[in-house]
C-alpha positions, 0 to 999 in steps of 0.5 A, a space after each residue: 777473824 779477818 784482822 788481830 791488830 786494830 791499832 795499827 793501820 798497816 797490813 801484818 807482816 806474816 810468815 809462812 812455816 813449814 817443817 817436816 821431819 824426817 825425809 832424804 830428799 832435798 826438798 820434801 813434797 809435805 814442805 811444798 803441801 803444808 804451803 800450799 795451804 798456808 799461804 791462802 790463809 794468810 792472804 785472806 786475812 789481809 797480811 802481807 807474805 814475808 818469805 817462806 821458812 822452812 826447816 826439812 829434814 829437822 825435828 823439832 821434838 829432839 832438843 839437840 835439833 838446831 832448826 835453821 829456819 825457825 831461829 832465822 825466823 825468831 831472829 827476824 821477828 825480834 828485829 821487827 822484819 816481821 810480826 808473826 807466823 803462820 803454819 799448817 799446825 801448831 806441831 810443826 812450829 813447837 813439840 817443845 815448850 822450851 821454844 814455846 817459852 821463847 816465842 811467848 817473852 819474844 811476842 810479849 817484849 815485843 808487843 808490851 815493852 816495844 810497842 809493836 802490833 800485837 804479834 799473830 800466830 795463824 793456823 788453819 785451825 785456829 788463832 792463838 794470842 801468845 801475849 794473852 794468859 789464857 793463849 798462852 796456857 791454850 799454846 802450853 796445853 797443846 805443845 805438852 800434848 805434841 810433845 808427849 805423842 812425839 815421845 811415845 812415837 819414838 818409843 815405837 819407833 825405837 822398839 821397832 828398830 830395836 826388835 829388827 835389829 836382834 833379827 840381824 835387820 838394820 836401817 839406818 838413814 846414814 849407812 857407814 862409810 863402805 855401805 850403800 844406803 840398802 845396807 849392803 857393801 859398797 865394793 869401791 869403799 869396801 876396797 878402801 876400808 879393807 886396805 887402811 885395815 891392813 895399813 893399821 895393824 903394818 903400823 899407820 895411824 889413822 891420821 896418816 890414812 886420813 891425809 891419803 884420803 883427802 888427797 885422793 878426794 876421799 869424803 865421809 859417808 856424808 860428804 864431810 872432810 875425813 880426820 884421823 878419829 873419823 878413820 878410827 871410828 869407821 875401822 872400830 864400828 861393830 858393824 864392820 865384822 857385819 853385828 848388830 848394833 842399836 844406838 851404840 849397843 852391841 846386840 847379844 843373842 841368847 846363845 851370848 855371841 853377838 848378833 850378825 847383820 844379815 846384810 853382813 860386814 867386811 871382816 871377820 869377828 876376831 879381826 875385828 877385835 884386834 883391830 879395835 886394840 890396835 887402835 885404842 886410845 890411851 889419854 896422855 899416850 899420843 904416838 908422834 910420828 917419827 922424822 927420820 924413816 929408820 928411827 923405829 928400827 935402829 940399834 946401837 951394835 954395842 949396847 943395843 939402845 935405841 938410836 935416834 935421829 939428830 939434827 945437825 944442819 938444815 939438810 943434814 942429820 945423823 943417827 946417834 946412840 942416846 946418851 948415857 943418861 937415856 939409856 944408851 952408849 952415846 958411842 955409835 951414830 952414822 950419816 942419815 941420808 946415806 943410811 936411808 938411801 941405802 935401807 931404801 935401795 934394799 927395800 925396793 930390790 926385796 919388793 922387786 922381787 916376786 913374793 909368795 904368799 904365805 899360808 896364813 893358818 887359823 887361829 888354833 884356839 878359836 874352838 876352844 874360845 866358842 866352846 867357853 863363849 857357849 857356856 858362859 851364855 849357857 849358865 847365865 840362861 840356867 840362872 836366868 830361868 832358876 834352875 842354877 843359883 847365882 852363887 854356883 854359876 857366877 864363881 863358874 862364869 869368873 873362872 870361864 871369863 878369866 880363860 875367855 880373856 886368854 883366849 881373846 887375847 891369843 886371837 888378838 895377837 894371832 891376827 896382828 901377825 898377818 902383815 902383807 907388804 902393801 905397795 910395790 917398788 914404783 910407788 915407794 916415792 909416792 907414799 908417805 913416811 909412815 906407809 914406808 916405816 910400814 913397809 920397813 917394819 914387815 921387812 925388817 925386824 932392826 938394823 944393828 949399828 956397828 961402829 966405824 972402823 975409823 970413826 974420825 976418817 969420814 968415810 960412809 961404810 954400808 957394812 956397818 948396818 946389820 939388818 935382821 930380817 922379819 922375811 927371807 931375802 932370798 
């Protein structure tokens, strides 16, 4: 059929589209093929060839798909640049009938309501009518069909990778932040992942890393800009203790502990555990950041209330006690830039000096957690294959759960208390606020505020700050 529309005079202004689905290339060979292809066909019908359409890399099965090329190409047929399209097959335009259905009111409006030539739909198989009823149930019969093996494609190609997964085998097109796309650890990003761990449990929010991050020309996994929920969801991936996780789901073996990942991760389980606690949200609790450096760490030395930072010029601030109302004296405040030099001299002469490292012991009841870990997989395996009843085994998996809860804790908290100092005296001016609040906090547990001796004689008194302090100074 050489010519669809006899009432125009006009050649047809046809598109050539191309699709492909799933490719990390930039421009994929079956783009270039089913071009190839296309644009003899619509040369021999005696159209015209607007520009190419083409969408790599995008699936036209999966709704949340936005396929670029194919709604510029909509767009321009319903702005009359254009009066149809033509493919390699039907599926590489619909796997959809949600499109189809737009397609078919575009060309019905079009050629009906408009009064253009009857728009085409061009394939080297056949040729579709979408303003002819039984076109159109042609067109439906065949997307339905598309769709349906799209659907039982996914579901073996997600049984697949599910199966590999519980094997400890993961594949994954977008690999995290510190893996190369084999899977494995990338040692530059790995190095970076492991410090903003350490940063987290010394106190830095996420969105304070992610501002380091883009200063140092950091990225996503994809190149994208870094914010602080993109740090946060990184650190709290199953994947970084090296499990396995399909889809969201953390794989459990039969014996009830996580699945590992044969390519492996970068901390261990437990640690894992307590960063994810460490960074929990909770709705309505945002943390703020601070102002002043030491407003974390201040007491008042007569009521022990906490001190806060007080405003009182453009470049000069105390710290007061808070008012009786809040809880404090309103008794004791003192100069805060004096305060902070001082506090800052002390810090530096402490990271100066050379520090030991510290013995960190295990986790003493991490065997006894395993042990009840083991057994409540062990009881849900006998109720599974009936040799024990529900009403024996889950009064016994309440109890375990209860002590396993305990002991989660306890490992939790254990590892929250390996802080290391993260930075050396010649960087202090160069960190942020928070990183020097966390350098502060594995010094110092508070400075108590003494009261002046002469509170109205104007006179800074470094003696009054009594640091208490989390290390040995010596």
């Amino acid at each position: 059929m050489s010519r669809i529309n006899k009432e125009s005079n006009s050649p047809l202004r046809v598109s050539p589209y191309a699709r492909i689905s799933d490719t990390d290339e930039e421009r994929a060979p079956g783009i270039d093929r089913q071009l190839r292809t296309v644009h003899p066909l619509v040369a021999s019908r005696d159209a015209v060839l607007t520009r190419d359409y083409t969408d790599n890399d995008k699936s036209a099965y999966k709704p949340e798909v936005f396929r670029d090329d194919f709604e510029a190409w909509l767009r321009d047929f319903i702005a009359d640049k254009n009066d149809g399209i033509a493919a390699w097959d039907l599926d590489r335009i619909f796997r959809q009938n949600t499109d189809l259905e737009r397609v078919i009111k575009a060309y019905c409006d079009a050629h009906v309501k408009q009064k253009r030539p009857k728009p085409v739909l061009w394939l080297p198989s056949m040729t579709l009518d979408l303003t002819d009823p039984d076109g159109q149930t042609i067109a439906r019969m065949l997307v339905a069909v598309a769709n349906q093996s799209s659907a039982k494609t996914v579901k073996r190609v997600t049984d697949f990778y599910r199966d590999e997964a519980l094997k400890g085998n993961v594949y994954s097109n977008y690999p995290a932040f510190y893996r190369n796309k084999d899977g494995s650890i990338n040692d530059k990003k790995g190095a970076i992942t492991l410090k903003a761990i350490e940063d987290v449990f010394a106190g830095v929010r996420p969105t304070a890393l992610a501002d380091e991050w883009r200063t140092k020309g950091i990225t996503t996994a994809r190149g994208g800009r870094v914010t602080g929920e993109t740090v946060r969801r990184i650190l709290i991936h199953p994947g970084i203790a090296g499990l396995a996780v399909y889809r969201k789901e953390l794989l459990i073996g039969e014996d009830g502990k996580p699945i590992k990942r044969r390519d492996g991760g970068l901390i261990d389980e437990t640690t894992w555990r307590a960063l994810c606690k460490e960074l929990e949200t909770k709705p309505g609790r945002r943390r703020k950041p601070t102002k002043g450096l030491l407003s974390k760490f201040l007491r008042c030395g007569l009521c022990g209330s906490r001190m806060v930072r007080t405003r009182k010029t453009d470049t000069y601030f105390t710290y007061s006690c808070q008012s009786v109302d809040a809880g404090g004296c309103a008794r004791v405040a003192i100069s805060g830039p004096k305060l902070d030099k001082q506090i800052t001299a002390l810090v530096l002469a402490y990271l100066n000096q050379p520090i030991e490292e510290i013995e960190e012991k295990p986790f003493e009841g991490q065997a006894r957690l395993d042990e009840v870990t083991a057994k409540i997989a062990e009881l849900m395996t006998a109720y599974r294959t009936g040799a024990m009843s529900g009403s024996i085994v889950f009064a016994t998996i309440k109890e375990l759960e209860n002590e396993q809860k305990v002991l989660q804790f306890q490992a939790v908290k254990h590892v929250r208390m390996k802080r290391k100092v993260t930075t050396a005296a010649d960087e202090w001016d160069h960190i942020g606020l928070e990183r020097q609040q966390a350098i502060i906090g594995e010094i110092f547990e508070v400075f108590a505020i003494m009261p002046a001796s002469n509170p109205k004689g104007g006179v800074y008194e470094a003696e009054r700050a009594k640091p208490v302090w989390r290390r040995s100074p010596e």
